[in-house]
BADOSE-946516 format. One record per residue (C-alpha): z, y, x; residue in one letter. Coordinates in steps of 0.05 Angstrom, whole numbers, plus 5000, padded with zeros to 4 digits. Example, Ala and Ser with C-alpha at 12.3 -4.5 7.8 and 13.67 -1.06 7.14 Angstrom:
2
515649105246a
514349795273s
END
This chain:
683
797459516647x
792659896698x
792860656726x
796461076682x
791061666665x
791662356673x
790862796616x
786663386626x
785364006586x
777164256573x
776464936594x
770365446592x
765964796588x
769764396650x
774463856638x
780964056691x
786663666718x
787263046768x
794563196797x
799162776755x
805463236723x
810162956659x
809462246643x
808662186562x
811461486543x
809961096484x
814461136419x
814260336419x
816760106481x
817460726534x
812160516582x
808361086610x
802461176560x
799461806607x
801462446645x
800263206637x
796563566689x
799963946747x
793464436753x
793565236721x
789565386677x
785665976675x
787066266607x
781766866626x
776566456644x
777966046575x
778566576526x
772366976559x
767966366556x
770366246478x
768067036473x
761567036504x
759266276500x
761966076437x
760966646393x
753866726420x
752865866405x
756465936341x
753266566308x
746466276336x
747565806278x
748366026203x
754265796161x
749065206124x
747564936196x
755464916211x
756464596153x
751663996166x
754563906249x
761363906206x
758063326167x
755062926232x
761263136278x
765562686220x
760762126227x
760362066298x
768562076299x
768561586237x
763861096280x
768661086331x
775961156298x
777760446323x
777960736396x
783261326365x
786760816322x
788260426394x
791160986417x
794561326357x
798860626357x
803560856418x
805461436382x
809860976345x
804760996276x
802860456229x
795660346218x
796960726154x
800861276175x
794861276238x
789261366174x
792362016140x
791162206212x
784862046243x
780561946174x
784862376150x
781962856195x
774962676190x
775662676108x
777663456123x
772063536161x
767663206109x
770463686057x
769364216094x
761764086109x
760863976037x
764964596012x
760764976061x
753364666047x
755664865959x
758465475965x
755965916024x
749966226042x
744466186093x
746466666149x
752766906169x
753567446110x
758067286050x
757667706002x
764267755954x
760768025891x
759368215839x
757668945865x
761169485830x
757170155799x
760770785832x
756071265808x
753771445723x
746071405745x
747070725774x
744271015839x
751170875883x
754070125888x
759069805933x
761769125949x
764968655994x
762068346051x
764967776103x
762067696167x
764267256230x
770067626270x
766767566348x
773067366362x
777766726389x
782066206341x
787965956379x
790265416334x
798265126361x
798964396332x
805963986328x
805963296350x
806262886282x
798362946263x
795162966331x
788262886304x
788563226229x
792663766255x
788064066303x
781563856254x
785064216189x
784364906229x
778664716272x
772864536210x
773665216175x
775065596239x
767965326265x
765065436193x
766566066199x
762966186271x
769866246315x
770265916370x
777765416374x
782265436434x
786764806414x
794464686443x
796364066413x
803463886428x
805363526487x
808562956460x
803362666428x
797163016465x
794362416490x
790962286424x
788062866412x
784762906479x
781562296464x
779362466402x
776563206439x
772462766489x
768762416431x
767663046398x
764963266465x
761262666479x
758262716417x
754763406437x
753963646363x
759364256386x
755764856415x
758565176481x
764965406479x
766065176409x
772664716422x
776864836478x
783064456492x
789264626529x
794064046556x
800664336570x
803765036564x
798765636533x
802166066600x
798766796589x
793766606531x
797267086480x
797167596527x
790267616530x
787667566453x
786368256418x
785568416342x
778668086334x
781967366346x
787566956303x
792466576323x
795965966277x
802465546289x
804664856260x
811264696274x
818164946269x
820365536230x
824565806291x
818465746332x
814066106286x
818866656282x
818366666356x
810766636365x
810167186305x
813967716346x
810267626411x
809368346439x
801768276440x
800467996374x
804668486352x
801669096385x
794268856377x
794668636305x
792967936322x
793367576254x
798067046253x
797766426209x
804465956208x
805165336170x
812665156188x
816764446175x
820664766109x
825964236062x
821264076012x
824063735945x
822963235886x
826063325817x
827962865777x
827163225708x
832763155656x
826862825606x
826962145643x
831461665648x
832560925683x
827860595630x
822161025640x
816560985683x
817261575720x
823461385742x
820460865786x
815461365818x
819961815833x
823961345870x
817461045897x
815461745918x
821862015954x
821661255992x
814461366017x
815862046042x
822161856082x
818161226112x
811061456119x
810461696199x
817461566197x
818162216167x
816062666210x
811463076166x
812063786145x
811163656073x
816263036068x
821063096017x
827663216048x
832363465978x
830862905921x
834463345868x
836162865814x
841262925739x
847662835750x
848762235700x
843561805732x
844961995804x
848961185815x
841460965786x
837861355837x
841561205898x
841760405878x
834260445868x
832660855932x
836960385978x
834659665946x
827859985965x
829160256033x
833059586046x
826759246048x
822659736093x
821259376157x
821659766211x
819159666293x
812459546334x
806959776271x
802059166314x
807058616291x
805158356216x
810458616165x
812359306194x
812059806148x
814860446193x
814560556259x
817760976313x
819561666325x
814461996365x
818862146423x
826162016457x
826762726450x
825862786376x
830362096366x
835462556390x
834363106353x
833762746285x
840762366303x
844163026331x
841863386254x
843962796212x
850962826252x
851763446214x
848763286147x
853362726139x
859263196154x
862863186091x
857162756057x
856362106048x
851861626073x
847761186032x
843360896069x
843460876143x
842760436211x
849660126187x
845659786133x
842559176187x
837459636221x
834659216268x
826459466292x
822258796304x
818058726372x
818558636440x
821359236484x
823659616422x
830359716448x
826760286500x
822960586436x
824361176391x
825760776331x
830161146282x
833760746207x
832061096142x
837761486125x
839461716058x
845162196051x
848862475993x
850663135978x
854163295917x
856063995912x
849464215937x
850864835912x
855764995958x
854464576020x
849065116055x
848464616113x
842964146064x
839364766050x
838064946116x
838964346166x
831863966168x
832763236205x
824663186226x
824862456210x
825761796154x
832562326128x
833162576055x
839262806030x
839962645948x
843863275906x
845563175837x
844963775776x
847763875714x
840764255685x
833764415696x
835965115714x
841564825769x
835064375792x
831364995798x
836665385838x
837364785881x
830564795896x
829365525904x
835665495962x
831065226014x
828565946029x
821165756013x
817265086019x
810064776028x
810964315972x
815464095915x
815363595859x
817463565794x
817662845760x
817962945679x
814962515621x
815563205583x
810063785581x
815264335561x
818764115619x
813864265663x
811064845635x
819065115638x
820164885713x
813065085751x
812565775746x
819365865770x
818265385832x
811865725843x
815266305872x
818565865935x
813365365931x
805765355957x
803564775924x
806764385857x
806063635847x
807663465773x
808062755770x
807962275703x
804861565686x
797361905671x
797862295741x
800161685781x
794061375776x
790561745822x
795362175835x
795062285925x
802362335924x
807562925944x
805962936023x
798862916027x
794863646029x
787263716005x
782264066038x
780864355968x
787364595955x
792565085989x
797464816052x
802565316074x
808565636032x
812366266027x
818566476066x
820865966110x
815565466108x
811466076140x
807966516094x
800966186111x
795465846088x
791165276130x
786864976074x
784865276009x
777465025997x
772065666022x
779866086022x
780665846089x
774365906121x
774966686091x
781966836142x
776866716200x
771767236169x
772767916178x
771868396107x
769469056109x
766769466046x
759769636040x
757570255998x
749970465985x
744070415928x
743769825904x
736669765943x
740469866016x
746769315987x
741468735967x
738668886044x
744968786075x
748168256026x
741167836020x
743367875946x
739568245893x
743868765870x
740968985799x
737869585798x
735169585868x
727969565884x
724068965864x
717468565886x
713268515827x
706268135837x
700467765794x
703167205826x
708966865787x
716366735821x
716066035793x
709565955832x
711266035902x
714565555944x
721665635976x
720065966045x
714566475998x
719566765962x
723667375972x
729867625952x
726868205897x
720367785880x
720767895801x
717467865734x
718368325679x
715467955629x
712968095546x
716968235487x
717967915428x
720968105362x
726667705328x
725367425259x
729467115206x
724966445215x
727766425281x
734666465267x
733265925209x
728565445263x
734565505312x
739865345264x
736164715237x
734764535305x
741764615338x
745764505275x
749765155282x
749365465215x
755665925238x
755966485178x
754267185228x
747066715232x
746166595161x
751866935108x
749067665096x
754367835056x
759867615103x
756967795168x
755968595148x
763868605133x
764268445216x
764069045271x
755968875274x
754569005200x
749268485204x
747267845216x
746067735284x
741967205330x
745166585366x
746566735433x
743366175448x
737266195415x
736767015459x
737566515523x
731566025499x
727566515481x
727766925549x
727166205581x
719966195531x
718366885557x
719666795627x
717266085651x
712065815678x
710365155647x
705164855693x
707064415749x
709364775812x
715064925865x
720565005810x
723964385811x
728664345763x
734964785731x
740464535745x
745565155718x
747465725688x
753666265723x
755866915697x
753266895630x
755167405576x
752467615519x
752768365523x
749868625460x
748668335383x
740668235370x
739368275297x
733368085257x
728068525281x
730468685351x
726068685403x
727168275470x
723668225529x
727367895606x
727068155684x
727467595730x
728767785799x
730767185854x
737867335863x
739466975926x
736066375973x
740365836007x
736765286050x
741164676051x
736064386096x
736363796050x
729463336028x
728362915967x
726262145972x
718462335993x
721462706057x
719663426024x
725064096034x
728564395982x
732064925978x
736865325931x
734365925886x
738766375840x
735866765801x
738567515772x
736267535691x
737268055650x
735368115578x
734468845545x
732569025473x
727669545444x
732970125476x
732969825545x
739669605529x
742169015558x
744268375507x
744367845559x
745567715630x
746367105673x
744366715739x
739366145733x
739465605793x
734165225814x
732064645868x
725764995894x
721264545939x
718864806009x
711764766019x
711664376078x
END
């Protein structure tokens, strides 16, 4: 089988260890898959190259040109994911359970890049707006700004997603210009150091950008201070552990935790044997106890289910578990695998020993379990085990005893509120499900779950169709819960990338805020010139270049023209008599003829940089205009992003908003709203 490598960790840009330490063997057949390093690290040397190599690389770069090594770093992986699937296999995965993994991990990182190329700026400013008047003469604004932290992210990852767990933290972490110090488990850290060489290899990181630890973190939270972050997947005991540390504690290190919590499924009292959604739910508490064997952090471990169809349930879950193959995931057929280590066969089997105390087993290694492949008697294999608990109201033990593996315990109710109760006794979760037919059900049932709960499946026929099923978080969307599942939050769309930013308030005329924010704050001095806005090119224009353009007076032919052409003859347009019993006394203009007309006032229709408009945010209509009101439109260019993208002929574009606002004969304001463009570059 050859040399048995040496694992070693990359620190302050030099990959250490030669002297062979813990053997890691594989979850299939216990052969020695690679060792540990004996070697100390020098946490010093790694968290002061992270500080002045990595921040320096990292804020080099502007949050658009993150975004786009996101994009190429998840290609170059992606090209290569056959090498990590190789790998990922003695971990004791399928090929499935290796894809929610390793593309898994590059779809994150793909999100991520595109999350961050739509919805932040160029440079390393965010501003959180809109900016808020603090004085009458409109003289004095303030707002929110988020700027990169300077600091370290130490990111601690369990052993069941070697590759997605350390990406998950690491794309909004770099997104947000912090340089990653990664500990991935030991267990299983023999993937993700092959998956940090390719990233390496691929040199799209900067300096100091990814660092990677291989073995204990020894004095590395002694050394962080406030400016860094530290986050934790694993168990809630641990968590609790890390979270007191005397010097994240006394330096006000923030402290993310995403902790393994007992995550449920209801069955709601709507649905019955016949239906549908009985089937899913079944299918959906199977998958969860098979897929990685169940070692995920968001696998369902209560199935909560009514009382009179609780003989249905257990029938259905154990003809399906019956035929779940299980042993070597490389022999045709096997549809689980293997713990990932000896050590956590151990403690799965030493947890269910005292689930099944005064429960009853359903399902279990009694039931012919027999893994498939050579040498699989020396592997961490581990049967499916459904238990049943049925005064889970009283039995504690079910509440609080996880078994990290293919273990769910079912706990019949007598109503939705019982369901709810049951659910809510976990202490807090990352994710629950509720499986109804019935809307009222679910509208009933959510927003009580939502209190213990960070994220809500509600699963029916229309959902199931594309629904990504009860264990899988988005990038997009929130991972983390309240109470014991940690308190945290890894993903969350732009939410994430925001805990590595650091906030600070900003007050000033609105002149001074655009300067900082590189967003026109109204009111602040502008950049008027014979030359039009819509006439100069991308890199031309400035934030302030405006136009104040000429007026023009509303006439009843308008409103008439615009009615015929639209077809809205709504009665405040046209019904004199019923429009001056409203609050305006009078018949008033469309609101969307006051938008086409300050398009006609402000727009310049010849050929030129302005590509197209493809939008409309923050649109109100302040203030009526009658018949006879006089309007005239400032537009001021808001905000530039380059996205460094070109259209077919090879020429730039870039990303123009534009500030409008519309004022009547008073200077009163009746309309604002942001216009976005696709401006070309000149060259």
């Amino acid at each position: 089988m050859g040399k048995v490598p040496t694992l070693q960790s990359f620190i302050a840009g030099q990959w250490v260890g030669e002297q062979a330490a813990q053997a890691l063997a594989s979850a299939i057949d216990g052969h020695v898959v690679a060792h540990t390093h004996a070697e100390a690290l020098d946490f010093g040397a790694a968290v002061s190259f992270a500080r002045a190599r990595g921040v320096a690389a990292l804020t080099a770069m502007d949050f658009q040109e993150r975004a786009a090594r996101l994009k190429a770093l998840a290609v170059y992986l992606n090209e290569r994911k056959e090498q990590l699937y190789a790998i990922s296999h003695h971990s004791g995965a399928t090929r499935a359970d290796s894809w929610i993994d390793i593309e898994g991990g590059t779809g994150t990182l793909f999100a991520y890049a595109s999350m961050g190329s739509n919805e932040l700026p160029s440079g390393n400013v965010l501003h959180e707006g809109p900016a808020i008047q603090l004085g009458k003469q409109g003289k004095f604004f303030g707002s929110h700004i988020l700027v990169p932290r300077g600091g370290v992210a130490v990111h601690i990852n369990a052993f069941n997603f070697p590759i997605w767990g350390l990406l998950e933290k690491f794309a909004p972490s770099f997104l947000a210009g912090m340089p990653c110090i990664a500990k991935p488990a030991t267990a299983t850290s023999y993937v993700t150091e092959a998956m940090v060489r390719l990233a390496n290899e691929s040199g799209l990181l900067p300096e100091g950008a990814l660092q990677l630890i291989i073995g204990s973190t020894g004095d590395l939270l002694e050394r962080l201070d406030g400016f860094d972050v530290v986050t934790f997947t694993g168990s809630a005991d641990t968590a609790a552990k890390l979270r007191a540390h005397p010097n994240l504690l006394r330096q006000g290190v923030p402290f993310n935790a995403e902790a393994d919590s007992l995550n449920c499924a209801i069955l709601a009292p709507d649905v019955t044997p016949d239906d549908e959604e009985f089937d899913l739910f079944v299918k959906e508490v199977a998958r969860e106890m098979t897929t990685k064997a169940g070692q995920k952090c968001t696998a369902i471990r209560r199935a909560i289910v009514p009382r009179q169809h609780l003989d249905a349930v257990a029938e259905s879950l154990r003809a399906r578990l019956a035929k779940t193959v299980v042993g070597d995931p490389s022999r045709e057929g096997v549809k689980m695998g293997a713990l990932a280590s000896h050590a956590q066969q151990a403690d799965v089997a030493e947890r269910v020993a005292l689930l099944a105390q005064g429960n009853e087993v359903v399902f279990g290694e009694r039931d012919g379990f027999a893994p498939v492949g050579d040498g699989v008697d020396k592997g961490a294999f581990f049967s499916p085990t459904l238990l049943l608990c049925r005064d889970a109201m009283r039995d504690e033990r079910v509440h609080d005893i996880e078994a990290f593996g293919p273990v769910s315990t079912l706990m019949p109710y007598d109503d939705l509120d019982e369901a709810l109760a049951l659910a809510a006794k976990g202490r807090g979760s990352l994710v629950g499900s509720l499986v109804t037919r019935d809307p009222k059900v679910a509208a009933k049932a959510v927003p009580v779950a939502a209190m213990r709960h960070g994220r809500l499946l509600v699963l029916d026929r229309e959902a199931a169709v594309e629904s990504t099923g009860h264990g899988s978080p988005l990038p997009m969307l929130k991972h983390g819960g309240p109470g014991r599942a940690g308190g945290g939050e890894e993903l969350g769309g732009i939410r994430a990338v925001k805990h590595y930013l650091q906030r600070a308030a900003v007050q000033g005329s609105p002149t001074m805020l655009t300067a900082v924010t590189g967003e026109y704050v109204r009111g602040g001095a502008v950049n008027e010139s014979e030359v039009h806005p819509f006439r100069r090119y991308f890199e031309e224009l400035q934030v302030g270049d405006s136009l104040l353009t000429h007026r023009r007076t509303v006439t009843e032919a308008d409103l008439v023209n615009f009615g015929c052409l639209s077809g809205d003859f709504f009665y405040m347009h046209f019904d004199e008599i019923a429009a001056k019993e409203t609050q305006f006394g009078k018949r008033i203009a469309h609101g969307y003829f006051v938008l086409s007309a300050a398009a006609g006032l402000f727009v310049s229709p010849a050929p030129g940089p302005v590509l197209a408009n493809y939008g409309l945010d923050t649109l109100r209509f302040v203030k009526p205009v009658g018949i006879g009101d006089t309007i005239r439109a400032r537009l001021t260019c808001k905000r530039k992003i380059d996205r460094r993208r070109k259209d077919p002929k090879g020429v730039g574009q870039g990303v123009v908003a534009w500030d409008v606002a519309v004022t009547n004969q008073d200077d009163e304001l009746v309309a604002s709203y942001d216009i976005l463009t696709l401006v070309s570059k000149k060259s």
